[in-house]
TITI-463901 format. One record per residue (C-alpha): residue number from 1; x, y, z. Coordinates in steps of 0.1 Angstrom, whole numbers, m for minus. Each point is the difference from the previous one (the first is absolute). Layout:
BEGIN
<r n="NUM" px="X" py="Y" pz="Z"/>
...
END
This chain:
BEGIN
<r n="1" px="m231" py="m193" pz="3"/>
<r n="2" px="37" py="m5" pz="m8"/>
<r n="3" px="24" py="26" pz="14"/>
<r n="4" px="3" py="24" pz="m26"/>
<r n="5" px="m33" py="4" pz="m6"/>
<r n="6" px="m2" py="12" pz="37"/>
<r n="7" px="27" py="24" pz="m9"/>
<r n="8" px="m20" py="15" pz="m27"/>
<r n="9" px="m34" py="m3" pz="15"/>
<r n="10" px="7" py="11" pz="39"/>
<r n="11" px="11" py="36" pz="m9"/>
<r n="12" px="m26" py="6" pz="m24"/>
<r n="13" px="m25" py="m11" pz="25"/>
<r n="14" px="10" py="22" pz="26"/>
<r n="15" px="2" py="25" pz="m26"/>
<r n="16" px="m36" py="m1" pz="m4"/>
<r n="17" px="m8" py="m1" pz="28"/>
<r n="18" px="13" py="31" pz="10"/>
<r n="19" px="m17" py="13" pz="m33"/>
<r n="20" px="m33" py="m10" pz="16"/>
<r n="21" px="8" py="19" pz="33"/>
<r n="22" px="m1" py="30" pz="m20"/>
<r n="23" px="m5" py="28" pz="30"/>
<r n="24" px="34" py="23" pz="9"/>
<r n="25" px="m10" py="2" pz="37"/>
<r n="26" px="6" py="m39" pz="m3"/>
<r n="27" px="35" py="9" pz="m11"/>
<r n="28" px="21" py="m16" pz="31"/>
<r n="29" px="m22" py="m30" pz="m6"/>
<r n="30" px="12" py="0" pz="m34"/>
<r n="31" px="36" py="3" pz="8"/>
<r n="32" px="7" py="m30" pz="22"/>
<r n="33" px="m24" py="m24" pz="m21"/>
<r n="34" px="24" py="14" pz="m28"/>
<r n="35" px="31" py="m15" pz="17"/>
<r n="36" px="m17" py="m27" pz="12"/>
<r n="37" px="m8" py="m9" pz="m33"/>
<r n="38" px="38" py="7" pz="m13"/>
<r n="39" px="16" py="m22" pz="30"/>
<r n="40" px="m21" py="m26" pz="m9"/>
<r n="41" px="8" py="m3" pz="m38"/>
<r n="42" px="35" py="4" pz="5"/>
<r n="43" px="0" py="m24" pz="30"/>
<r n="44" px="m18" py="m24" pz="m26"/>
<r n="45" px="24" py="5" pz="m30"/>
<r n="46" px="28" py="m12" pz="24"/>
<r n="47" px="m3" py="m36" pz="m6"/>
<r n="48" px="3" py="3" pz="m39"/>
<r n="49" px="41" py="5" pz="13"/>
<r n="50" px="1" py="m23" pz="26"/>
<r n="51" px="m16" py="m28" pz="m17"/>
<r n="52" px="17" py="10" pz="m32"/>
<r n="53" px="22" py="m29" pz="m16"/>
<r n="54" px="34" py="14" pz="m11"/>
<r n="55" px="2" py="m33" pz="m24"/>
<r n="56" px="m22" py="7" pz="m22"/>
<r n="57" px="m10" py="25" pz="m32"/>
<r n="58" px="m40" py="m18" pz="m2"/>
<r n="59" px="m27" py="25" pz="13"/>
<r n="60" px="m9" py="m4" pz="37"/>
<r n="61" px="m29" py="7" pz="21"/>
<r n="62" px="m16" py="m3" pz="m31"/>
<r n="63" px="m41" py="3" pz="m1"/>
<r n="64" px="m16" py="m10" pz="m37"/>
<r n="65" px="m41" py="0" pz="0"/>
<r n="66" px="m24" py="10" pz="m32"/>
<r n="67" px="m7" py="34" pz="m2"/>
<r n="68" px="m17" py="12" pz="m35"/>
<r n="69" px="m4" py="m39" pz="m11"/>
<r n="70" px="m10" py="12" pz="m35"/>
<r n="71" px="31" py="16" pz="m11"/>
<r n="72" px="17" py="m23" pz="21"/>
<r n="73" px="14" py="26" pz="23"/>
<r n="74" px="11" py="m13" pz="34"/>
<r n="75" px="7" py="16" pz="37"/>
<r n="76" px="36" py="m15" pz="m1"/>
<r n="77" px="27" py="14" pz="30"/>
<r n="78" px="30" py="m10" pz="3"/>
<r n="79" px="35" py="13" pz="12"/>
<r n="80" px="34" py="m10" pz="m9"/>
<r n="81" px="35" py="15" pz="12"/>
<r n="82" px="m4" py="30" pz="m22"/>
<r n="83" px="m32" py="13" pz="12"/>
<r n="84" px="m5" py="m9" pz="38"/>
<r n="85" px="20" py="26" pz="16"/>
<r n="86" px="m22" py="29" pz="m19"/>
<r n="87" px="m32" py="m20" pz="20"/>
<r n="88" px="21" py="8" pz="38"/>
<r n="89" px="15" py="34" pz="m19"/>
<r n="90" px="m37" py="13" pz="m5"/>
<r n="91" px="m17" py="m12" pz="34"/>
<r n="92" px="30" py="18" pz="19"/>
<r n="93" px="m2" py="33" pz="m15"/>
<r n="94" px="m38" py="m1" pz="2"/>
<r n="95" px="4" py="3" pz="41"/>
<r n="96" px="25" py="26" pz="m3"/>
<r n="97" px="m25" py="19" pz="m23"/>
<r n="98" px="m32" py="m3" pz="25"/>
<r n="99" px="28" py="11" pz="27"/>
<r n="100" px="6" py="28" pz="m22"/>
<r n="101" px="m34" py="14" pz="m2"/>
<r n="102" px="m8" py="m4" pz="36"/>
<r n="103" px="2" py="38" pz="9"/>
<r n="104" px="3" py="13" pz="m34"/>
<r n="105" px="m33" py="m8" pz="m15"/>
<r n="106" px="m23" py="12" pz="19"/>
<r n="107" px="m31" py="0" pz="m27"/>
<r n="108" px="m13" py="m28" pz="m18"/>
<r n="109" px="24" py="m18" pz="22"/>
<r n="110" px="m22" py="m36" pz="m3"/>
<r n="111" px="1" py="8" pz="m44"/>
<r n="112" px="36" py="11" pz="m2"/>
<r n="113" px="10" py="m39" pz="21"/>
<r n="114" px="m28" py="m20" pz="m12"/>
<r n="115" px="20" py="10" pz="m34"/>
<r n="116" px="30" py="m5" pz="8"/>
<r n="117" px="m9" py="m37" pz="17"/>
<r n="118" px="m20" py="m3" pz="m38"/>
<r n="119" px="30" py="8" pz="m15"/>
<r n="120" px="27" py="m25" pz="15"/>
<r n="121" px="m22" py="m30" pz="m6"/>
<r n="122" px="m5" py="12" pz="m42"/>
<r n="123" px="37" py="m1" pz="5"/>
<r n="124" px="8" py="m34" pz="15"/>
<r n="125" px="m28" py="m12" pz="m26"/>
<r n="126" px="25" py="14" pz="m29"/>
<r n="127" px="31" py="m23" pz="12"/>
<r n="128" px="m16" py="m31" pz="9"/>
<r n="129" px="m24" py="0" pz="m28"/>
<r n="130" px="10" py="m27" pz="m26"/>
<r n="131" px="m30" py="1" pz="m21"/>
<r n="132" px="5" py="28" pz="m27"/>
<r n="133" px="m38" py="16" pz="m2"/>
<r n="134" px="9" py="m3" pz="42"/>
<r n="135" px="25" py="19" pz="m3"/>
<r n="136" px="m7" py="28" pz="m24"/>
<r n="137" px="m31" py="1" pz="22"/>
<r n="138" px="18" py="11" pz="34"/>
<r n="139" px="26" py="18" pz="m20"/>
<r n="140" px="m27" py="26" pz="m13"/>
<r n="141" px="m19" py="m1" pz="32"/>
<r n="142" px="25" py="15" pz="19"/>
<r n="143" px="0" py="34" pz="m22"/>
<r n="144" px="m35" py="7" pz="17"/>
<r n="145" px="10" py="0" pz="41"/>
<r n="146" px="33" py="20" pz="m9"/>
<r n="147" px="m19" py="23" pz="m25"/>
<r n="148" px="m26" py="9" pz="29"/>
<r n="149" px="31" py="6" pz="27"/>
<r n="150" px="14" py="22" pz="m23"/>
<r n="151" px="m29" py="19" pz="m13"/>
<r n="152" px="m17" py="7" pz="35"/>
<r n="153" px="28" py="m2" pz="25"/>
<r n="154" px="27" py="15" pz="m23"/>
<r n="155" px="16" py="38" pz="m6"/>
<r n="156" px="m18" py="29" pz="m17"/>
<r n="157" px="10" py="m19" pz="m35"/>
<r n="158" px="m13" py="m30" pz="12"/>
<r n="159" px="m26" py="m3" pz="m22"/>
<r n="160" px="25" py="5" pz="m32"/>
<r n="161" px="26" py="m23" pz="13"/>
<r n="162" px="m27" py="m27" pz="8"/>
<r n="163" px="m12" py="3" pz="m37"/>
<r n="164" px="34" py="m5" pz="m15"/>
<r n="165" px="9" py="m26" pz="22"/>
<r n="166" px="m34" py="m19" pz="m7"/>
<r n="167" px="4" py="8" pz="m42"/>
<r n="168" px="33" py="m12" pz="m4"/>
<r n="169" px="m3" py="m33" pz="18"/>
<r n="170" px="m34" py="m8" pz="m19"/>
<r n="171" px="14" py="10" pz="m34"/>
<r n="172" px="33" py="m22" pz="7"/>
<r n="173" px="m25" py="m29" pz="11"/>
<r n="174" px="m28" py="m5" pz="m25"/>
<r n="175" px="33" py="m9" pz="m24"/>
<r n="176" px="7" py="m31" pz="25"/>
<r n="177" px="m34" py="m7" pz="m2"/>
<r n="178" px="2" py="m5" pz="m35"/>
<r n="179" px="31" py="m20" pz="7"/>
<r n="180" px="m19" py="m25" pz="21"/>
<r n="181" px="m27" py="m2" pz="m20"/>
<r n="182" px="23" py="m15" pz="m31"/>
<r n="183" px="16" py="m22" pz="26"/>
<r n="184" px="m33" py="m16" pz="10"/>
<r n="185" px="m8" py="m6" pz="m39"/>
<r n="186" px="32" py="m8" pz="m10"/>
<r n="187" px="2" py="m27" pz="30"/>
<r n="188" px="m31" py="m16" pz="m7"/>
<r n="189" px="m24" py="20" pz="24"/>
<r n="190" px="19" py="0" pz="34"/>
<r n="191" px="10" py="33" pz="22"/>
<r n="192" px="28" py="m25" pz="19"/>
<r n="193" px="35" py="19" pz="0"/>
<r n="194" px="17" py="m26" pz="6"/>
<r n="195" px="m12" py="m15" pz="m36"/>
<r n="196" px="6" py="31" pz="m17"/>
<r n="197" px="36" py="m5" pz="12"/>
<r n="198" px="7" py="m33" pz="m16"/>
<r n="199" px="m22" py="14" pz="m32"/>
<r n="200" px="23" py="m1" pz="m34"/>
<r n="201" px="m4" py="35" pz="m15"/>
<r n="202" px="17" py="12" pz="m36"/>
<r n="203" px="25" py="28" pz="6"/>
<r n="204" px="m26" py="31" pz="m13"/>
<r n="205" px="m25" py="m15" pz="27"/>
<r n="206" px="22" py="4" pz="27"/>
<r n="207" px="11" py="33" pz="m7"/>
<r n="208" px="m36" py="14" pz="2"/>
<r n="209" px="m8" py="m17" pz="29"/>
<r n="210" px="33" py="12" pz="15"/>
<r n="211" px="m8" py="36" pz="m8"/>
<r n="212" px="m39" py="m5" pz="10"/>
<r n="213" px="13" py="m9" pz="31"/>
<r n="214" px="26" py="25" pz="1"/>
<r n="215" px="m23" py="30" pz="m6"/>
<r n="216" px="m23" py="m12" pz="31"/>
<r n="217" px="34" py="m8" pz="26"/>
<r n="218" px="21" py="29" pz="m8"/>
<r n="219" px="m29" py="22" pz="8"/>
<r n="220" px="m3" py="m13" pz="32"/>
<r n="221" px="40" py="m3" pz="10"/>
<r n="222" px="1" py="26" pz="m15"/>
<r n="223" px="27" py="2" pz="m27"/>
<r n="224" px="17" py="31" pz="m19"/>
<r n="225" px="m22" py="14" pz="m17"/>
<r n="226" px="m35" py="m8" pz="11"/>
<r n="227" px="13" py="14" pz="36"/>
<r n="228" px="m12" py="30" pz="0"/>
<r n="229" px="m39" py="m8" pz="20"/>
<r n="230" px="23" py="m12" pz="38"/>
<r n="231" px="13" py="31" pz="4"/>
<r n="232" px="m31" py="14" pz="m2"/>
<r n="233" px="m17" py="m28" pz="17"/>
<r n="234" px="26" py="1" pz="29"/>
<r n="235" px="m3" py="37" pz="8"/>
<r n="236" px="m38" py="5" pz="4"/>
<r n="237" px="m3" py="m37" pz="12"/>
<r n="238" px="m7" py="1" pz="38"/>
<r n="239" px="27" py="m17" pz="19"/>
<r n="240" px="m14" py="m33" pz="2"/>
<r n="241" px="m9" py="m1" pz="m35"/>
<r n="242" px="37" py="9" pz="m5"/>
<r n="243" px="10" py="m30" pz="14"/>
<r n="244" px="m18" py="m26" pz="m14"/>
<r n="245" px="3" py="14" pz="m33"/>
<r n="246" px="40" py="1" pz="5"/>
<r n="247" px="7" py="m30" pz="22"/>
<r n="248" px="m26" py="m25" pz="m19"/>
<r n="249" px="m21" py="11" pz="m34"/>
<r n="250" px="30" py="8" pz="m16"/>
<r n="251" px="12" py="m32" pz="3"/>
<r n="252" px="m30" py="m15" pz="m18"/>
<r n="253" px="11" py="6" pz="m35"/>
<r n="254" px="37" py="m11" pz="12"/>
<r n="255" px="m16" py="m34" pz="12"/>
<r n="256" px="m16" py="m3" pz="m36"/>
<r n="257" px="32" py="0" pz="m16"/>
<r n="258" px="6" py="m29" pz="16"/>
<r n="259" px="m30" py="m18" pz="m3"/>
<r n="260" px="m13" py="7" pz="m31"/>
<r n="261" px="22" py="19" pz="m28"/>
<r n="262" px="30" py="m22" pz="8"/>
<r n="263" px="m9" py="m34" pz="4"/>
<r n="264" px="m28" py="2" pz="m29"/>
<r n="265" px="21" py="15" pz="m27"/>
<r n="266" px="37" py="m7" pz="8"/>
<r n="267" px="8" py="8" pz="m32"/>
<r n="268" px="m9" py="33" pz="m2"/>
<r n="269" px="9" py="4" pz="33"/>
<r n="270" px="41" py="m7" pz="m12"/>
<r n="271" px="m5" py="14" pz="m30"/>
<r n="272" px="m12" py="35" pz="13"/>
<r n="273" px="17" py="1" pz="32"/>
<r n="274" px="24" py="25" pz="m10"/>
<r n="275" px="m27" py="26" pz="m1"/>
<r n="276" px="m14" py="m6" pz="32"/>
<r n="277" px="34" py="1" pz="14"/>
<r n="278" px="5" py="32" pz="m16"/>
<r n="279" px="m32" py="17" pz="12"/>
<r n="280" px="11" py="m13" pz="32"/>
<r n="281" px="34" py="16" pz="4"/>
<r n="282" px="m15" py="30" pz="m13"/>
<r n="283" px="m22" py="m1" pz="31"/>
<r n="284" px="30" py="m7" pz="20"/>
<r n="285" px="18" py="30" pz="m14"/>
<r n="286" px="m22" py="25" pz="m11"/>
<r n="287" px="m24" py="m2" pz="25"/>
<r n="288" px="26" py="1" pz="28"/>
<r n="289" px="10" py="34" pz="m14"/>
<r n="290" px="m35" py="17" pz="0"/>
<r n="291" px="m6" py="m14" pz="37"/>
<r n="292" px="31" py="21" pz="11"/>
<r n="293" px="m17" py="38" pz="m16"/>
<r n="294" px="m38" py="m11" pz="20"/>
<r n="295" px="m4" py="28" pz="26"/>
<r n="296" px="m32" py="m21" pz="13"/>
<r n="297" px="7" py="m30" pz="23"/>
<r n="298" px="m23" py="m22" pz="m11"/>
<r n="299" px="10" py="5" pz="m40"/>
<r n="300" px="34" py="m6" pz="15"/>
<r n="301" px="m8" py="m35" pz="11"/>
<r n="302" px="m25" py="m5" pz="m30"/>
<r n="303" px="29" py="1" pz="m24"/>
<r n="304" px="24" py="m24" pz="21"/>
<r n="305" px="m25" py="m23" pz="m3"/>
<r n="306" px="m6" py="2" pz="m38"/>
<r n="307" px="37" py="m5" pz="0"/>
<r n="308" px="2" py="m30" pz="26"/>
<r n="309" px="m23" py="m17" pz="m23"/>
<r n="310" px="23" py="2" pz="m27"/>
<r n="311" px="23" py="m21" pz="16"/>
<r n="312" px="m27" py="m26" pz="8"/>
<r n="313" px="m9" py="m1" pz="m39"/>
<r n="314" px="37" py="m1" pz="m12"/>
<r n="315" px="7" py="m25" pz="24"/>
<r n="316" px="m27" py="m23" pz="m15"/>
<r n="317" px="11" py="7" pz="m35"/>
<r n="318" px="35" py="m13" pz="2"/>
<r n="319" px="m18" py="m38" pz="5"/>
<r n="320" px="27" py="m12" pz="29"/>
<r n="321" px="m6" py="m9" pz="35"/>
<r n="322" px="19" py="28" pz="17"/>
<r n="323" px="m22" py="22" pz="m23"/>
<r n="324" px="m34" py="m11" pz="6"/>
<r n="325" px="3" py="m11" pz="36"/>
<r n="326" px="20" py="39" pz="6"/>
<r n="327" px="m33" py="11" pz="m18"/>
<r n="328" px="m24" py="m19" pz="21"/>
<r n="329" px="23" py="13" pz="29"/>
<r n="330" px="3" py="35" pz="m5"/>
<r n="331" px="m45" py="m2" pz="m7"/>
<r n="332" px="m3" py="m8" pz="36"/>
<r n="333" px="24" py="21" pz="18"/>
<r n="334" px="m11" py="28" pz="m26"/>
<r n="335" px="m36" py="m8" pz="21"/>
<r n="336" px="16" py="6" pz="31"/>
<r n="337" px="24" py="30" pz="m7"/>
<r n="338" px="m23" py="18" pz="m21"/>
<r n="339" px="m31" py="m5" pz="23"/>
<r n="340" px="23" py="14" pz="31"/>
<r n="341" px="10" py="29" pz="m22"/>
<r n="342" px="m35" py="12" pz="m7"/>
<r n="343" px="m8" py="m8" pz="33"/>
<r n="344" px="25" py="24" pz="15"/>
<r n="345" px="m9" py="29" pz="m25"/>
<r n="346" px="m37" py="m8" pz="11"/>
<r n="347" px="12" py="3" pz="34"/>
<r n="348" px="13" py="39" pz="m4"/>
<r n="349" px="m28" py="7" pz="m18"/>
<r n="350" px="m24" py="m8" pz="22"/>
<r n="351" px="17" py="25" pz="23"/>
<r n="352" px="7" py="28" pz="m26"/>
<r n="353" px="m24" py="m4" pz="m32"/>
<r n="354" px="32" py="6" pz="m24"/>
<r n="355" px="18" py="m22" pz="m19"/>
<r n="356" px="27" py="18" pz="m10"/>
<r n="357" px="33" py="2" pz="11"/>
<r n="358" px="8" py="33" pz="3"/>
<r n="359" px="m31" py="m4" pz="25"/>
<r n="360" px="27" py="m14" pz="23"/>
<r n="361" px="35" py="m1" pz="16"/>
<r n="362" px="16" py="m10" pz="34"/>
<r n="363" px="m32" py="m30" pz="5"/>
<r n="364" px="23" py="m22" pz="19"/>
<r n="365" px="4" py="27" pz="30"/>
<r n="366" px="m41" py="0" pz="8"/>
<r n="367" px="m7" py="m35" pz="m16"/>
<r n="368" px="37" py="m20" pz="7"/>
<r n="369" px="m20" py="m40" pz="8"/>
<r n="370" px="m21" py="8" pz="m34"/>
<r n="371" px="33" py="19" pz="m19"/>
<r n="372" px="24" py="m38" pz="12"/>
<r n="373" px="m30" py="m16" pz="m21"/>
<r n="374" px="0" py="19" pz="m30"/>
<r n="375" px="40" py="1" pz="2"/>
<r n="376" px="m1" py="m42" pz="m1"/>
<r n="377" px="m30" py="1" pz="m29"/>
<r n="378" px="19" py="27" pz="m22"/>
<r n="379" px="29" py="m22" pz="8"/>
<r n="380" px="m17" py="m32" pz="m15"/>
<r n="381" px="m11" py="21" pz="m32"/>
<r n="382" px="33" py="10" pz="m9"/>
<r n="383" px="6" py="m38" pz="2"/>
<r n="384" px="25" py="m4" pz="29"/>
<r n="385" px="14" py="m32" pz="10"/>
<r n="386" px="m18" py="m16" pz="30"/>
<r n="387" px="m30" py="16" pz="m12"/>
<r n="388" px="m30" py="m15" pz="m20"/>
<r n="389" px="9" py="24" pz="m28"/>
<r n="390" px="33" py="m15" pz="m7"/>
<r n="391" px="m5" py="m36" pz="m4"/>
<r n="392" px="m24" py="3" pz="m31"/>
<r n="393" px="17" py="23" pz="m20"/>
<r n="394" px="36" py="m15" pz="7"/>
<r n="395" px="m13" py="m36" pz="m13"/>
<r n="396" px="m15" py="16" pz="m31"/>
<r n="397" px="35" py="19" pz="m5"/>
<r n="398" px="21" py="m28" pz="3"/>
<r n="399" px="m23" py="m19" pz="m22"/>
<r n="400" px="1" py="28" pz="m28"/>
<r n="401" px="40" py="m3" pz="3"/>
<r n="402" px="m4" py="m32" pz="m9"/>
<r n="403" px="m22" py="6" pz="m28"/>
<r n="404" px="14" py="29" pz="m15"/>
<r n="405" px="29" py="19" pz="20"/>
<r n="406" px="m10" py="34" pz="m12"/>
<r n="407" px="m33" py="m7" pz="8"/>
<r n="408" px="9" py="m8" pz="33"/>
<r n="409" px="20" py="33" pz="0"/>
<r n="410" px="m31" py="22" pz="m7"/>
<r n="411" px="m22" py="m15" pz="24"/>
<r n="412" px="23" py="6" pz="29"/>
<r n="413" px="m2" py="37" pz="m9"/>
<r n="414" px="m36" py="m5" pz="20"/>
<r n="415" px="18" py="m2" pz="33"/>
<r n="416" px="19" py="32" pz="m5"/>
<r n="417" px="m33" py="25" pz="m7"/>
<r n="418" px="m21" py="m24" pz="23"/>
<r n="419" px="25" py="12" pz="23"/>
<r n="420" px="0" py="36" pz="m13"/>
<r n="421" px="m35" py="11" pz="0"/>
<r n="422" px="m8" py="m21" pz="36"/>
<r n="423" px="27" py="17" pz="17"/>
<r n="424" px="m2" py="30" pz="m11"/>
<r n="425" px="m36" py="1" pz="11"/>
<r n="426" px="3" py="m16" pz="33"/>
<r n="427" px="28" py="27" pz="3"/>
<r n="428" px="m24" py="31" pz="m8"/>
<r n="429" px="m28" py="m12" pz="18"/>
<r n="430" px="14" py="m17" pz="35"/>
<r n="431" px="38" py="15" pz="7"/>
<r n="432" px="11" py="33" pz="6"/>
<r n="433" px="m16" py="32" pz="20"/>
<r n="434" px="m36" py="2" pz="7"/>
<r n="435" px="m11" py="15" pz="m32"/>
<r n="436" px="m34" py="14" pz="8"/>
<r n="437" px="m30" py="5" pz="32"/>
<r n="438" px="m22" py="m31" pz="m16"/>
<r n="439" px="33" py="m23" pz="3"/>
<r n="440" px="5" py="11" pz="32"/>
<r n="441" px="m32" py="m4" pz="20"/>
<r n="442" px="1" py="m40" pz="m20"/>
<r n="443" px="m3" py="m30" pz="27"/>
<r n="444" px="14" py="m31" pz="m4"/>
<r n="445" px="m17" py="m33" pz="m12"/>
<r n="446" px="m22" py="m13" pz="27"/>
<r n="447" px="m4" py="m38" pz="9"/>
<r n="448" px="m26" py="m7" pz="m35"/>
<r n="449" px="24" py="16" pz="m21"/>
<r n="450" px="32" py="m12" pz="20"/>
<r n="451" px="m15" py="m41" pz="m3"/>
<r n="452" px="m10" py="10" pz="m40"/>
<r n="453" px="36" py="10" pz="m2"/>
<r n="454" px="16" py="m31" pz="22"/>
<r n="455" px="m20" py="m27" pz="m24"/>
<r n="456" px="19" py="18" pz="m30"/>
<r n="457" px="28" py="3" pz="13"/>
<r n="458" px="5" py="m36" pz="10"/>
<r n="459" px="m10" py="m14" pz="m33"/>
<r n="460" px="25" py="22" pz="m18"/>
<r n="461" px="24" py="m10" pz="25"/>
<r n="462" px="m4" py="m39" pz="m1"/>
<r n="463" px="m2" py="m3" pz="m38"/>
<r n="464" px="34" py="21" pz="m6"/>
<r n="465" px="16" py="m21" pz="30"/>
<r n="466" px="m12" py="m35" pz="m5"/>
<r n="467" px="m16" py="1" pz="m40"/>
<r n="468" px="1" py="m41" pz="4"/>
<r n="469" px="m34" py="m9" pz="3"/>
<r n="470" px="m13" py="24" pz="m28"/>
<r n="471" px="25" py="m13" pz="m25"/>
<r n="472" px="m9" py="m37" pz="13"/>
<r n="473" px="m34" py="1" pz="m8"/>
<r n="474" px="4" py="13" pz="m37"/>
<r n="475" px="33" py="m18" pz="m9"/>
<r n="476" px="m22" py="m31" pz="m9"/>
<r n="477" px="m22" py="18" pz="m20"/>
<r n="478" px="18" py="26" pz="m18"/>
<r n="479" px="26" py="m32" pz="m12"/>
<r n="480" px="m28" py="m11" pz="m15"/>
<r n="481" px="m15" py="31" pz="m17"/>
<r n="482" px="38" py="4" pz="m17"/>
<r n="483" px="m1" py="m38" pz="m12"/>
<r n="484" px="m34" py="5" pz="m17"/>
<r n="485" px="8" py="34" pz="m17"/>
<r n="486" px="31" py="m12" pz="m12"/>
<r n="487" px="m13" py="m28" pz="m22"/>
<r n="488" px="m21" py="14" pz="m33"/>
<r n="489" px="m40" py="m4" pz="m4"/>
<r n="490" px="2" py="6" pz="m36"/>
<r n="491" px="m25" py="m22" pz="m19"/>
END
């Protein structure tokens, strides 16, 4: 068994397992076989970076066997510079999850990690698969651990927002599906991506493939207008579900931009770029503004995410390096500013049950180790330099100034109400007098939450100091992607 099967495989076996424990007084049992399990798939992803060669834009690590012979469907894995960071990204927030649940989830402790460790594998499964029926197959699977989080674990809407979230993903989905299913005919019977990319498609072909695929990965990014299920999602998600859902599903539909709506109709990517670039500023913009009128915390950090992602999708739509690889960029530090944002509002919850921030005020004289935290996270979100947050979105800027300048010009609007509706919220909640009794009998973060903390911190820290090794690792790859979708496929 080749590497990235064990990525894929481990998690979901100690996710079952845990399923099969299935008693709450076994709950402290289930915790440490949860981390255990997380360690150990991250500790096993590892290699795919080490032993990654920078020379090359060929699949590696790659594992092809038969799967459904008859239809000629094949359990191909592979990972090239575009997709091997999302394999380490989603092992690493997996242990700051179980880390995150530790105290909080105290029933149906062994259910809530088991899916959780379920989850993270379906994930890894979506960026190494290479096989398209693979794919489509992990991509749908994952709906069903994050639908159950939400749904039993979440708020009193939980059960709404989990239907919404599940309903919009499926009906943006079964459109791909049709997608791949003309692929695999039009191809000659084979589900192998990398085929469909060299396939020669008139220009009308493309176009509905691009918007078959488009209706299943703006769901899941999710663009302006098919938004509106995160918010919801977000707030009655408990805050591990938060997490994951911010730091890596989202990124799912991103990553199928890449490998699927781009490279198999270039055409139609060029020729309709313009509207994904406009729905994307529109993100950048608009949604910047309604973040700055959310009384509720979470909703807050919701919509800074919505609009984060539009940078990530205008970044890939202006088809140059600095835009794609700022894109790729801003998708992982997104996963670790994000993630430590939810985290913290998770973190005063747990301690007050509200979420809004009129709940709060003067949280950095009870809670000042936790408040220097929050103060370096917001920081990253509103994009500052030395921060994870600023490297991404200042490579897609310069690359949409090089583009188009006025382009350029309206996506740099971002960092001004990123930093507007961050810092007026850390303001609100953290400075100032003690506002109320609940703030002031808060403690501060003990040593679980303090490490959960450190392990974000550091990661933000390292990629806004030192981004080398990111951009390294996708140069290769992302050098190639532009090559291929520059030249035409029209039969």
């Amino acid at each position: 068994m080749g590497l990235l099967s064990v990525a894929i495989w481990l998690p979901i076996a100690f996710g079952v397992l845990l399923l099969a424990l299935g008693r709450d007084e076994n709950a402290g049992t289930a915790r440490w076989i949860a981390l255990a399990g997380a360690v150990l798939s991250f500790v096993v992803t590892i290699p795919l970076v080490t032993g990654f060669d920078l020379g090359t834009a060929a699949l590696q690590f790659e594992e092809n066997l038969a799967w459904i012979e008859r239809f000629n469907v094949r359990y191909h894995l592979g990972v090239d510079g575009i997709s091997v960071w999302f394999v380490l990204l989603t092992a690493f927030i997996t242990i700051i999850v179980v880390m995150a649940a530790w105290e909080v989830i105290t029933e149906r402790a062994h259910q809530y990690l088991g899916a959780f460790l379920i989850l993270s594998g379906l994930m890894v499964g979506v960026f190494s698969a290479v096989d398209g029926l693979l794919f489509y197959v992990f991509f749908e699977a994952t709906l069903i651990p994050m639908y159950i989080i939400i749904g039993v674990w979440g708020g009193p809407r939980r059960v709404y927002a989990a239907f919404k979230f599940f309903l919009y993903t499926l009906l943006g989905s079964l459109l791909m599906l049709i997608a791949l299913i003309y692929l695999y005919a039009k191809s000659g019977g084979s589900f192998e991506i990398l085929e469909w990319h060299k396939l020669p498609l008139p220009l009308n072909a493309q176009a509905l493939l691009f918007f078959a695929f488009f209706a299943a990965f703006s769901v899941k990014v999710p663009m302006w207008p098919v938004h509106t299920w995160l918010p919801d999602a977000h707030v009655e998600a408990p805050t591990g579900g938060s997490v994951v859902l911010a730091a890596i599903m989202l990124k799912l539909g991103a990553y199928g931009f890449l490998r699927f709506s781009m490279p198999i109709a270039p055409d139609a990517s060029r020729e309709y770029a313009w509207f994904i670039i406009a729905l994307s500023l529109i993100a950048v913009i608009y949604i910047g503004l309604v973040a700055m009128v959310q009384t509720d915390m979470k909703k807050l950090v919701a919509y800074s995410s919505i609009a984060h992602m539009g940078f990530v999708t205008l970044g890939f739509f202006i088809f140059n390096e600095l835009g794609i690889s700022g894109g790729l960029v801003q998708m992982i530090s997104h996963g670790f500013v994000s993630g430590a944002m939810f985290l913290s509002i998770g973190v005063l919850y747990d301690r007050v049950h509200s979420r809004d921030i009129a709940a709060y005020g003067g949280v950095v004289n009870t809670m000042p180790k936790f408040a220097a935290f929050a103060l370096l996270f917001s920081m990253a979100n509103c994009g500052l330099p030395g921060t994870a947050g600023f490297v991404g979105e200042w490579m897609v800027i310069l690359g949409a100034v090089q583009y188009n300048f006025w382009i350029g010009a309206l996506a740099a609007t971002a960092l001004i109400f990123g930093a507007a509706y961050t810092l007026w919220m850390y303001k609100r909640v953290y400075f100032g007098d003690i506002a109320n009794d609940h703030v002031r009998e808060l403690t501060d973060i003990n040593a679980r939450e303090f490490s959960m903390m450190a392990l974000l911190a550091a990661a933000v820290l390292a990629m806004g100091l030192y981004p080398k090794p990111f951009t390294d690792v996708m140069h290769t790859s992302v050098d190639a992607l532009i090559k291929h979708v520059a030249q035409s496929k029209l039969q």
